[in-house]
C-alpha positions in Angstrom: 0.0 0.0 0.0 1.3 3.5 -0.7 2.5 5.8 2.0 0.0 8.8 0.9 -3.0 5.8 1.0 -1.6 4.7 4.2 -2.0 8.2 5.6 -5.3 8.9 4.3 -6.3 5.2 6.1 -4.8 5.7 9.5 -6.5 9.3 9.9 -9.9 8.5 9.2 -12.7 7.3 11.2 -16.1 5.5 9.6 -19.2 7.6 10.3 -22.4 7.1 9.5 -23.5 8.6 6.1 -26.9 9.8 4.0 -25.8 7.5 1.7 -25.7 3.7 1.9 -22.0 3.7 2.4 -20.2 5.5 5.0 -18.2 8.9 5.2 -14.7 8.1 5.8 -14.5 11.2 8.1 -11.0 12.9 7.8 -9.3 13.4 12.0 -6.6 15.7 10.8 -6.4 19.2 10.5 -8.7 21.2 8.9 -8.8 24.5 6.8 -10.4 27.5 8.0 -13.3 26.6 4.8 -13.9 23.0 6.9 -12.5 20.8 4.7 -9.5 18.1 5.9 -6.0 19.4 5.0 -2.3 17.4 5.2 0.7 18.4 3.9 2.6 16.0 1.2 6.6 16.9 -0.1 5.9 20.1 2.1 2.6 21.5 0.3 -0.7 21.8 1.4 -3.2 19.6 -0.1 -7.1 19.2 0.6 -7.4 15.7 1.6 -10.9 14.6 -0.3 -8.8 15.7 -3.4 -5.7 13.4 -2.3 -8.3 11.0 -1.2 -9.7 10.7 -5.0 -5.9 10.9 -6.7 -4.8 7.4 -4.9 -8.2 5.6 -4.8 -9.9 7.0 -8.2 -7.0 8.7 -10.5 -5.5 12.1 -11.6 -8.4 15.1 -11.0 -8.4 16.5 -14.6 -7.8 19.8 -15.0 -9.4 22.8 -13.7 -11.6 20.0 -12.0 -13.3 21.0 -8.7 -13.9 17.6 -6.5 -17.1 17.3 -5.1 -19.0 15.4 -2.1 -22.3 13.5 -2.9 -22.8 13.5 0.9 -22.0 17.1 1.3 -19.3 15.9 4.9 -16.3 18.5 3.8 -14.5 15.9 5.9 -15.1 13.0 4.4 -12.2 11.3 1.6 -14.4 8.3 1.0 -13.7 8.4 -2.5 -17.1 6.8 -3.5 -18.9 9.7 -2.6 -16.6 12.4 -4.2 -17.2 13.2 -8.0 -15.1 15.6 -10.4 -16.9 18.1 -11.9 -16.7 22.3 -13.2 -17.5 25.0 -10.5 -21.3 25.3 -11.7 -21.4 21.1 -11.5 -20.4 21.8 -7.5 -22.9 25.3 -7.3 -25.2 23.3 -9.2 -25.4 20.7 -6.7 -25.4 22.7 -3.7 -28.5 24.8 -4.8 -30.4 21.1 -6.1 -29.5 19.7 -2.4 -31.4 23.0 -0.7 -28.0 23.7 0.7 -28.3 27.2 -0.4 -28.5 30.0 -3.6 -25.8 30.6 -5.7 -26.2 34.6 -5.0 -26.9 33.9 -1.0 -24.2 36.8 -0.3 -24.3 38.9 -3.1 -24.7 42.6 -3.0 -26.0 42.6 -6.3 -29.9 41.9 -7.0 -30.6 39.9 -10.8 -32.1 43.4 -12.0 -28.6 45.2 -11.0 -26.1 42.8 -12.5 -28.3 42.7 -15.7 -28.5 46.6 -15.9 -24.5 47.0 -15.2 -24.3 44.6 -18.1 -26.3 46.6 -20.5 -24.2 50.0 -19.0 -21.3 48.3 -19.8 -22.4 47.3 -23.2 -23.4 50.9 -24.1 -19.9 51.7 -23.2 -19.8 53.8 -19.6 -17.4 53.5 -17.9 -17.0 51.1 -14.5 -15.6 54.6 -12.9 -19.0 56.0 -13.9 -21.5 52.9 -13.2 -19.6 52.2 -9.8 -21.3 55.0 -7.6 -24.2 54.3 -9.0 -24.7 50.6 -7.3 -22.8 51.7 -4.4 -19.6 49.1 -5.2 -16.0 49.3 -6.8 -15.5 49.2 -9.8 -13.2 45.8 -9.3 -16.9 44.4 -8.6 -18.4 46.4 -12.3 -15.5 44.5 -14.1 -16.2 41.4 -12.9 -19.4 41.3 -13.1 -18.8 42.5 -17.1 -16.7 39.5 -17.6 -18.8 36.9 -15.8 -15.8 36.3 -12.9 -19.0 37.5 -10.9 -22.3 36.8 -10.4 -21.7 34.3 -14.0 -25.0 32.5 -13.3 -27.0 35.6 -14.1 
């Protein structure tokens, strides 16, 4: 057995999980976002993405890793899944776990009309006042880094 699986093993503890197999719940350390860290050739790694490396294969690229049992903890790789960001926002919103704009400033009607400001060529220094944020925040949401599921 391999040293990283062999770590992964002897720091997890079998919980009971929605689904019918249980969470392999991580007893390390964990990130200040909840989810298990360890550090491998002196980097910091998220352990449900290690977890899915030695017991599934390579993550492809630009690949977010994702829980079917929504435990941050858990590295049981049969509940993890690769998928894009929106697959992950996707399935948080579908499991009632929250909306994709639960924090934003920024109401449907505002990022729409920002959009068409932006289209008619103002500029963010001009539109920023007007919806009481930076203009870092007009850029982004003009290219989509922001509030892209509007």
């Amino acid at each position: 057995m391999s040293d990283l699986r062999r770590r992964l093993i002897d720091r997890m503890e079998l919980v009971p999980g929605p689904l019918n197999t249980p969470c392999w719940q991580w007893q390390g350390c964990c990130g200040s976002h909840g989810y298990g860290m360890m550090s491998v050739g002196g980097k910091r790694f998220c352990v449900h993405r290690l977890s899915y490396q030695v017991f599934v294969g390579p993550i492809p690229v630009g690949m977010f890793i994702c829980h079917t049992c929504d435990d941050r903890k858990c590295i049981n790789w049969e509940h993890l899944f690769d998928g894009t960001g929106k697959d992950n926002s996707d399935d948080m919103v579908a499991k009632g776990r929250g909306r994709l704009d639960n924090n934003a400033k920024l109401s449907s009607e505002q990022v729409i009309e920002i959009r068409k400001l932006c289209d008619r060529g103002l500029s963010h220094y001009y539109i920023a006042p007007l919806f009481d944020v930076s203009q870092a925040t007009i850029s982004r949401v003009n290219t989509r880094t922001s509030y892209w599921w509007i």
